[in-house]
MIBA-607841 format. One record per atom (N, C-alpha, C): x negated, y, z. Coordinates in pm, whole numbers, plus 32768, in hexadecimal, padded with zeros to 4 digits. Atoms other than C-alpha are relative to their C-alpha. Example, Ala and Ser with C-alpha at 12.3 -4.5 7.8 and 13.67 -1.06 7.14 Angstrom:
// MIBA-607841
7FA77F898000
7B327E3E830C
7FA680788000
80527F897FFA
7AA97F9682CA
804D806D8049
// end
This chain:
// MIBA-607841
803380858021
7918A214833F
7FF87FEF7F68
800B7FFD807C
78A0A1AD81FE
80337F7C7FAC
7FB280588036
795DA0D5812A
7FBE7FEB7F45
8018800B809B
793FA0257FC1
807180017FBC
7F9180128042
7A19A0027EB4
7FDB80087F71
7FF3800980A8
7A409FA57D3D
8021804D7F99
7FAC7F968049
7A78A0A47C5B
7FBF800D7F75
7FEF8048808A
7A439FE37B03
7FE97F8E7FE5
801180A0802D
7A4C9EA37A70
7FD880027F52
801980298097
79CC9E0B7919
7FE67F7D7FE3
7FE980747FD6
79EB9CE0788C
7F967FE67F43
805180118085
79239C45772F
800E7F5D800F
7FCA80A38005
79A29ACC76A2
7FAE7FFA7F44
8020804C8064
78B99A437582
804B80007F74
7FAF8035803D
793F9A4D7432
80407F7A7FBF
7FBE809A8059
796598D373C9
803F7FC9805D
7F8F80457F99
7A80983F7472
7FE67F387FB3
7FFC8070800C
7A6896BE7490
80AC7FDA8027
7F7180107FBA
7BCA962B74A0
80057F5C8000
7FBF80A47FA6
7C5C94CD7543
80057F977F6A
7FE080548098
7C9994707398
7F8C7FD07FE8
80958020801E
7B3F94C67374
7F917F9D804E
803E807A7FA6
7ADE93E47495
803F7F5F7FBC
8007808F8033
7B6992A873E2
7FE77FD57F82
805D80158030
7A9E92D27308
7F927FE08005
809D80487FF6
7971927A73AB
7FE77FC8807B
801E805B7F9F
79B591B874DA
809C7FC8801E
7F6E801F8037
7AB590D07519
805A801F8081
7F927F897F9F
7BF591B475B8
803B802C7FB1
7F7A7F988029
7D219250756D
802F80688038
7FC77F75801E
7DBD938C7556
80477FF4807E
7F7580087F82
7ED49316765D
7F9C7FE48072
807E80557F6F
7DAE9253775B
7FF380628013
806F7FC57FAD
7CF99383778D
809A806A8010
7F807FC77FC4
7E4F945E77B3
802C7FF98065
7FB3802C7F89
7F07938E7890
7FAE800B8071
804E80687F65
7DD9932E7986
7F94809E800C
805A7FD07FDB
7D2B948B7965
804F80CA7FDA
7FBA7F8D8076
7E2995C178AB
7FB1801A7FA2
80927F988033
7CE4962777F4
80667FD87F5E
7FF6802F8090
7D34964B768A
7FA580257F89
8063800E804D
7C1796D175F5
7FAE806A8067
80AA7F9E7FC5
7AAC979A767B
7FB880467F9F
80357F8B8059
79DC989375EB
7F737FA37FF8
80A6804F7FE7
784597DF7581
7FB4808D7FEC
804E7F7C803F
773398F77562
7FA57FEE7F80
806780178060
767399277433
7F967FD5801C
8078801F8027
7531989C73D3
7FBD808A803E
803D7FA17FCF
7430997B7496
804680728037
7F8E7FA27F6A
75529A337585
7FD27FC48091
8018802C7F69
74D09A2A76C8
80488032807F
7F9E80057FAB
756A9A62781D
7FFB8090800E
805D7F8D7FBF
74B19BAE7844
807C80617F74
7F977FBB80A9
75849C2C76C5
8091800B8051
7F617FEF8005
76D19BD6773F
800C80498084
7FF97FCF7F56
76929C6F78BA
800680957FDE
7FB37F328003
765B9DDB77F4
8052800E7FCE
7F917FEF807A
77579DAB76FF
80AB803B807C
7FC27FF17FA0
783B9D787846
7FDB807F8060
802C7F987FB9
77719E70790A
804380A07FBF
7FF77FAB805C
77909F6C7809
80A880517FF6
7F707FF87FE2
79319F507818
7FF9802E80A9
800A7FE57F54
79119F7F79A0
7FCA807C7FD0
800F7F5D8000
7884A0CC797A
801980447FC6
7F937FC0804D
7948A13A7875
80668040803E
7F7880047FDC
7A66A0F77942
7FEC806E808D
7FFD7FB17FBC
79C5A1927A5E
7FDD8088800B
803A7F9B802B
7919A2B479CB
7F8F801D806C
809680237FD3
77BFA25C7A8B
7FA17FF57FAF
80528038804E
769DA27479D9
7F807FB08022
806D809A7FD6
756BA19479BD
7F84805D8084
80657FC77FC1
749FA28D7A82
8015803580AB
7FF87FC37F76
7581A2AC7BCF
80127F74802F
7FE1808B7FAB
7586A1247C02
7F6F7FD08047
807F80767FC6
7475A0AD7D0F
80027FA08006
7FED809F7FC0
74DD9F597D49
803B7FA07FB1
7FC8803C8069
74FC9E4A7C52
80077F528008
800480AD7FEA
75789CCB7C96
80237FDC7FA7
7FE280678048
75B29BC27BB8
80147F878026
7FF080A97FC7
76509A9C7BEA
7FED7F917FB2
804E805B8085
75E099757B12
7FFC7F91803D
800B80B38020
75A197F27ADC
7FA87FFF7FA2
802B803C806A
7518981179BD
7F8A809B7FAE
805B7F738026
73FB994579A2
7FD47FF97F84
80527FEB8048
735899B87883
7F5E7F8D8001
806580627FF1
721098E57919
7FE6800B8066
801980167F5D
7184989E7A5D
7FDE80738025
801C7F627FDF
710399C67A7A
7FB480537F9C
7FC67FA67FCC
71119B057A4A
80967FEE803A
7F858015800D
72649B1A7ADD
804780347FA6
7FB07FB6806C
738A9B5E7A25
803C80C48005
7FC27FA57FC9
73E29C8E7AE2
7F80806C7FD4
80887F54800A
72889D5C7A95
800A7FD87F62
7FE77FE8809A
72C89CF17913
806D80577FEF
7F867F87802F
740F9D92792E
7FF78084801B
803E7F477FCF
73579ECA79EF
7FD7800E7F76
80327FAC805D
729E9EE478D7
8031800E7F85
7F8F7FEA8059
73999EB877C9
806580827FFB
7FCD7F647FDB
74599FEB7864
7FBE80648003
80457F808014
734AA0B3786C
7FF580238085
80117FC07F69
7323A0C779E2
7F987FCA803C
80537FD97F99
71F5A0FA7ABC
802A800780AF
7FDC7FD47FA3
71CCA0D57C1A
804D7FD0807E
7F8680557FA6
7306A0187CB8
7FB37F7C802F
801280787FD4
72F29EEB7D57
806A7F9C7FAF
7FD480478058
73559DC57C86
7FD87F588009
802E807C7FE5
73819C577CDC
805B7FB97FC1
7F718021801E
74319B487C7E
804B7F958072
7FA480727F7F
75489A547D40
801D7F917FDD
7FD1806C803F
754D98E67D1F
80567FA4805D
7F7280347FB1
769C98447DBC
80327FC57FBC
7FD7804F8061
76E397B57C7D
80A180397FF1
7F6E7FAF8035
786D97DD7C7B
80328088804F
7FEB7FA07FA6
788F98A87DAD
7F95808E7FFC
80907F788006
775699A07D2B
805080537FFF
7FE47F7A7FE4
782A9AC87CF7
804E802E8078
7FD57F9E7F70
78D69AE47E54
7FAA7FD2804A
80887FCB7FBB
77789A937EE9
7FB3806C7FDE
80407F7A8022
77129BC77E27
803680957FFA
7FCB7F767FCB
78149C8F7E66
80418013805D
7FF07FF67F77
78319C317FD0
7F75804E8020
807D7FA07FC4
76889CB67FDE
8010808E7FBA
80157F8C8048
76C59DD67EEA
807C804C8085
7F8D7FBC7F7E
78099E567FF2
7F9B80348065
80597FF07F91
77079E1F810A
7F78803F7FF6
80757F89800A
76009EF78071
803080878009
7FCF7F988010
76D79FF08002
8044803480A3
7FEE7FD27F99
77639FF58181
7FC8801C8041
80727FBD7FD7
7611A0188209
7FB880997FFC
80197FA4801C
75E0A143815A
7F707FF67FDD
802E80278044
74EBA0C280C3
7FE880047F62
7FE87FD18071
7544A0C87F4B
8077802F8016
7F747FE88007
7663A1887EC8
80377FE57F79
7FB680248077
76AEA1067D81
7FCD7F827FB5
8022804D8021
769B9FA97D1C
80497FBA7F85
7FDB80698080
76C39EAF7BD9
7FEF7F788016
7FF880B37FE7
77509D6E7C2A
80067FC87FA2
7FBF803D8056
775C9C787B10
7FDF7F6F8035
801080868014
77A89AFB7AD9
7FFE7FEA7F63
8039800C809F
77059A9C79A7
7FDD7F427FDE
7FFF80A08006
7715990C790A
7FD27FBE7F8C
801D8053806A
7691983277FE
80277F8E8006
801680B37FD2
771096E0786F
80057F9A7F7E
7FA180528083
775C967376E1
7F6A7FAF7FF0
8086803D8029
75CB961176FB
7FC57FBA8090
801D80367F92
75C495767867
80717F677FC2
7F9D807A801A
76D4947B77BD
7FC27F617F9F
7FEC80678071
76BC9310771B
80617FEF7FBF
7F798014801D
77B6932C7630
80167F5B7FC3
7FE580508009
77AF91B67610
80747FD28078
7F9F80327F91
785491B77775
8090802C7FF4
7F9F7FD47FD1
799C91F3776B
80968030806D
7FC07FD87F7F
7A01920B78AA
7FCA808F804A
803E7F6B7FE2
7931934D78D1
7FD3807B7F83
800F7F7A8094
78FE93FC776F
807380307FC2
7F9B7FB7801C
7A8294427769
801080748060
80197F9D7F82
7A3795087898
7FF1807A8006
80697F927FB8
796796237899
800980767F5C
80567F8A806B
791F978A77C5
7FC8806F7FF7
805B7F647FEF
786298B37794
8047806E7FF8
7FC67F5A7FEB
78AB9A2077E5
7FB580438066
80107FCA7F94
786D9B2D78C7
8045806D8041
7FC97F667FC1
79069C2379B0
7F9E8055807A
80387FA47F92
78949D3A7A77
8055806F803A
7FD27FB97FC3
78F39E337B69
7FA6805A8021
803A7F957FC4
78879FB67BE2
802F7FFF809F
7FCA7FF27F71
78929FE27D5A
7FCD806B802D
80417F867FAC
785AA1337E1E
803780188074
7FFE7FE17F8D
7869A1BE7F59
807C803C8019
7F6E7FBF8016
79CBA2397FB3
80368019809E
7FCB7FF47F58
7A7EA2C480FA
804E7FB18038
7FA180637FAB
7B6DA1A18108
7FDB7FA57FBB
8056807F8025
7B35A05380F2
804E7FE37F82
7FC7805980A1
7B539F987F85
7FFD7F5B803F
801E806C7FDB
7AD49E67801A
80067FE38097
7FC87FF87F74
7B8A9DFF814F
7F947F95806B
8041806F7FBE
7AE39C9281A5
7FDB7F937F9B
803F804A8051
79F69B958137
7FC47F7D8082
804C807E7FCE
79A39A34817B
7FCC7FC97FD0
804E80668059
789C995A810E
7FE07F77806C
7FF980607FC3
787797F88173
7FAB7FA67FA7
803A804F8071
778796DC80B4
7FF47F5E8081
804D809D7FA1
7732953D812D
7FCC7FD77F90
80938035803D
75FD94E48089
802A7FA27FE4
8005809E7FF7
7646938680E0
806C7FC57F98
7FA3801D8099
772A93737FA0
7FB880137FA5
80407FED8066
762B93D17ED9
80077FD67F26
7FFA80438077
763192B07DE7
80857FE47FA9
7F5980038042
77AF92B77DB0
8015807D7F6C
80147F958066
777093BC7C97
7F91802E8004
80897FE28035
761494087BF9
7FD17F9C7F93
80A78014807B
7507943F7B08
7F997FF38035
8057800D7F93
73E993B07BAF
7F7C802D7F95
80787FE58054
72E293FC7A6A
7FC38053800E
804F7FA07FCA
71CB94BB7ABD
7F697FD37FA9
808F801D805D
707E94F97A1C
7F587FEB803D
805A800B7FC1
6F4994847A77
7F7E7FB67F76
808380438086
6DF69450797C
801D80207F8E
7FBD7FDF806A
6EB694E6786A
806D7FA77FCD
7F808037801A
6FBE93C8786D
804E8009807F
7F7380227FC5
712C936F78F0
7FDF7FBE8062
800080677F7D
712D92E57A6F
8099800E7FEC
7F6780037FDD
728192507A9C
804A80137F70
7F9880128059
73CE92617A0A
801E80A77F8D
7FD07F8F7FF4
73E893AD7939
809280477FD7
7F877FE68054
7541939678E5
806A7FFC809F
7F9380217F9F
768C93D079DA
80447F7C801F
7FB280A47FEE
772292847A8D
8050802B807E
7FB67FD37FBF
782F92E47B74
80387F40802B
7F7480477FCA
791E91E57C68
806C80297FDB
7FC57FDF8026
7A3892607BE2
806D80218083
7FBF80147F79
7B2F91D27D03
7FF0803C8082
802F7FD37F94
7A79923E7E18
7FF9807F7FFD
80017F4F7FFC
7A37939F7DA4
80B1804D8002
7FB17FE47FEC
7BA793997D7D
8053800C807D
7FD780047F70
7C3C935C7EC1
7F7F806F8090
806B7F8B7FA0
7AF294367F84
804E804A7FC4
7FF87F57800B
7B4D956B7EA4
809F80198037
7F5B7FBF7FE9
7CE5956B7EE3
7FE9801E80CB
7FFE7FC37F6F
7C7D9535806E
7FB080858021
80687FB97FA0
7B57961080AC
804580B37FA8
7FBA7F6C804B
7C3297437FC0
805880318045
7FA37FA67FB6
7D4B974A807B
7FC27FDC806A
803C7FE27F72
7C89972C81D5
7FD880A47FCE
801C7F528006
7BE698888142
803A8046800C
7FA47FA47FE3
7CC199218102
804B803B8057
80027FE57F79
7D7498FE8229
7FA880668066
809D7FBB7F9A
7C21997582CC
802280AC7FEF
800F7F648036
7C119AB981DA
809E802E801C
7F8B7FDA7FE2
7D699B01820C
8040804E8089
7FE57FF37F8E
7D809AF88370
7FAF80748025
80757FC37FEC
7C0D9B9F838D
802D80A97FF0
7FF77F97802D
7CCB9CC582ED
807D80488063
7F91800F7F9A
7E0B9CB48411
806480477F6B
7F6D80238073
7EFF9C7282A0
802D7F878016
7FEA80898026
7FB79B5C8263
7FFE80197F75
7FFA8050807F
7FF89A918143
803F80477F7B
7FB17FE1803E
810D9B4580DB
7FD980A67FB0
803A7F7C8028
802F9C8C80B5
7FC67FF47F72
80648048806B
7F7B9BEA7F9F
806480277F75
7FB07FE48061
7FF49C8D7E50
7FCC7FB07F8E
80598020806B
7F049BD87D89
7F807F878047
806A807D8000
7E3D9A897DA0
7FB77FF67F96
807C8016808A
7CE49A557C94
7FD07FBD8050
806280657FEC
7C6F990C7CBB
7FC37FF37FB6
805B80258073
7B4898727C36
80397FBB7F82
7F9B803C8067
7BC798007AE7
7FDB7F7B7FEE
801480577FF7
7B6E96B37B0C
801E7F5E7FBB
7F6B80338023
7CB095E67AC7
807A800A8031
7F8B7FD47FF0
7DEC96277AAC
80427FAF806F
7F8380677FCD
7E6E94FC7B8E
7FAB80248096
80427FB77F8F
7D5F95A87CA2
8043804E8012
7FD87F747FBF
7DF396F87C97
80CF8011802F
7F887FE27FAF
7F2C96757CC6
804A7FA78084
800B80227F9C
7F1C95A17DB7
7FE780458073
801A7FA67FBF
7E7D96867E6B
805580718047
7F8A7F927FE5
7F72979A7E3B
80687FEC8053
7F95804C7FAB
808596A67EB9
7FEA7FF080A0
8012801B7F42
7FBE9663801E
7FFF80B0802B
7FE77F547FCC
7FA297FF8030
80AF802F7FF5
7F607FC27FEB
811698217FF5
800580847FB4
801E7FC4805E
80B498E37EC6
80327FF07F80
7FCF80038087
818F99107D7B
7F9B7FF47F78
80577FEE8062
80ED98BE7C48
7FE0809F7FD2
7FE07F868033
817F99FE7BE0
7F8C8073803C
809B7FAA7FCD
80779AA97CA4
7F747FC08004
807880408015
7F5C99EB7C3D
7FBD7FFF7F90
80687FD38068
7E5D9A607B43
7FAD7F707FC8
8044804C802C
7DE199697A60
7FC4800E7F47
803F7FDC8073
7D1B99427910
7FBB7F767FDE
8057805F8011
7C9F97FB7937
80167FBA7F68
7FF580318092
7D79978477E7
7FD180257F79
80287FBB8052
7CD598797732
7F487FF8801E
806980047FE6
7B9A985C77BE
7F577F8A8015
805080797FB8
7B1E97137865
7FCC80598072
80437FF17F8D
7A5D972979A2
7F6C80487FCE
80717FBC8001
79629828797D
7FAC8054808D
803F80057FA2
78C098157AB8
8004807F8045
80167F937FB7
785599397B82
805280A77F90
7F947F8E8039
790D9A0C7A66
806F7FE87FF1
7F8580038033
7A4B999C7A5A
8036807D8062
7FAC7F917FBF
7ACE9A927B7C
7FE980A77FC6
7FF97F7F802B
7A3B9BD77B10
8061800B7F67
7FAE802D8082
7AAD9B4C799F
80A380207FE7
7F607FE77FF7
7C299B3D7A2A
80058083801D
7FE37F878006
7C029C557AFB
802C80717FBC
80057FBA8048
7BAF9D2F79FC
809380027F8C
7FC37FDF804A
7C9E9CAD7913
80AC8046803B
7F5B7FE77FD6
7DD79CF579FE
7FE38073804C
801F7F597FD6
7D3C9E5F7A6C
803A803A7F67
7FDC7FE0805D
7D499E8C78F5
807D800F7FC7
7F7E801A8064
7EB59DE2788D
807780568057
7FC87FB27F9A
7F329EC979C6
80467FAE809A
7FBA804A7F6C
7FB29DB87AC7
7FA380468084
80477FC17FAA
7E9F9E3D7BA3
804280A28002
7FE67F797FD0
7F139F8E7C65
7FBC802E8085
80247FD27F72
7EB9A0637D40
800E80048083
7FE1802B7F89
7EBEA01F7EAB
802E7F548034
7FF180968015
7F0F9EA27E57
7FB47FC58050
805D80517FBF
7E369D7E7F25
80197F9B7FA3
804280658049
7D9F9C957E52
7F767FA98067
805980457FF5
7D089B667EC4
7FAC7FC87F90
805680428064
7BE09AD87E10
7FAD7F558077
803B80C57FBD
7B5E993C7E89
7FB27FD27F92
8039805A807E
7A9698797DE6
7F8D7F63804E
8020804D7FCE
79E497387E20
7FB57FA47F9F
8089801580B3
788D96AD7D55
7FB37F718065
805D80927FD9
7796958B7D83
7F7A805D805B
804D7FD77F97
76C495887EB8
80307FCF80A1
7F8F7FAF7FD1
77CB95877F5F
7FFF80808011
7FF77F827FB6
781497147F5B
807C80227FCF
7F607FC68007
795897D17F91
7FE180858038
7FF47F697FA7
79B099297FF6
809480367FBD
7F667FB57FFF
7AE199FA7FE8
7FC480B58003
80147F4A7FD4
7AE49B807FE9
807D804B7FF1
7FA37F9F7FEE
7C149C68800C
7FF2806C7FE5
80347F808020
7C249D987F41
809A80527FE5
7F827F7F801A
7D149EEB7F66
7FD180367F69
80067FD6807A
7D3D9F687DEF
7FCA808A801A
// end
């Protein structure tokens, strides 16, 4: 039987760090507000003319380093995104052609927070098809230009980065179980509704979130997943060496943790360093705790996450 599995990660964070000081400076908030009610303490912004497609090889680039893959044995290339380069082309055939690769198939995934374990729940399920055998997952983000930073209930939020992952074909499974789940009918509880039409702005083009509501959905519908992926895999809870939630907020992931019966101590986070960088925050952590060594071999790591749309998914992965 043919199985997938991960065998590199890379990660790429913007150099200008915005910090919580630097936010009261230009909207009115404090250092402690966005702490207490969110951990975040500062985010990465991207340069002037950095697009999503730059930081996806920069990240890419580390992933095959790590895995010693080169650009010419990967067929299969997702991207997960919010915030593309432009409507089209996708972002995923800019990054083909940034690598220098011909040939593959190359799309991208929009799930918004949950894009990278909708892309590396279809990249698993290609690679188990036998179908492709070597794929490039990334979650790639700009949100510092989807923001009003007049709002401050949403521009302490959010930041740019990207991570990616190598996946190949392997005799035992890397990737045990995957769930994906979405309700439309939430739609408006989080979104950018701006869209272009005649060469101007339809709609809002800036982020407006419920705040409340997205809070209480993501702590239920995370630990329901989990549960799901957990079970799906015949582990329990207690198998779980390693939790990577979406980095979201801190008072999410631990809430959360608490209904799983989950130690902080085993819970991967980055969000204080980061902010909520959407569909990249998990590869983002991942990567960095493959790197700092907490990640080992044979370990189970869950990954959850939960984005506007309503979408969620869970996936279960053997190191």
């Amino acid at each position: 039987m043919i199985h997938s599995k991960i065998i590199g990660t890379g990660s790429y964070l913007p150099k200008k760090i915005l910090t919580n000081h630097d936010l009261e400076l230009m909207v009115d908030t404090t250092d402690d507000w966005i702490r207490s009610r969110t951990g975040i303490v500062q985010r990465h912004i991207a340069a002037d003319g950095e697009m999503a497609s730059d930081m996806a090889l920069n990240a890419s680039r580390e992933a095959m380093d790590a895995s010693g893959i080169k650009a010419g044995e990967i067929d299969l290339i997702i991207v997960a995104t919010t915030t593309p380069d432009m409507i089209f082309p996708s972002t995923a055939c800019i990054l083909q052609n940034k690598l220098g690769i011909k040939g593959s198939a190359a799309f991208d995934m929009q799930a918004v927070c949950s894009g990278f374990i909708y892309a590396l729940t279809t990249a698993d399920m290609f690679i188990r098809s036998g179908k492709y055998r070597t794929a490039l997952v990334v979650g790639t983000e700009i949100y510092s230009r989807l923001l009003d930073w007049n709002d401050r209930s949403t521009c302490v939020l959010f930041g740019d980065g990207a991570g990616a992952v190598l996946m190949t074909q392997s005799n035992q499974p890397g990737i045990l179980s995957s769930h994906l789940r979405a309700d439309g009918s939430q739609h408006k509880v989080l979104s950018a509704t701006g869209s272009s039409c005649g060469g101007k702005v339809q709609g809002n083009p800036f982020l407006t979130m419920e705040g409340s509501v997205v809070f209480k959905f993501a702590v239920k519908v995370l630990t329901e997943i989990a549960h799901e992926t957990v079970i799906g895999s015949n582990l329990q809870m207690s198998d779980i060496d390693w939790l990577i939630p979406h980095q979201a907020n801190i008072r999410i992931i631990q809430s959360t943790a608490k209904k799983l019966d989950i130690p902080m101590e085993k819970v991967i986070t980055t969000v204080d360093k980061h902010g909520n960088t959407s569909a990249a925050s998990i590869p983002l952590a991942l990567d960095i705790a493959v790197r700092d060594g907490r990640i080992k071999q044979d370990q189970h790591i869950l990954l959850e996450s939960v984005g506007a749309g309503f979408t969620w998914g869970a996936t279960l992965v053997r190191w």
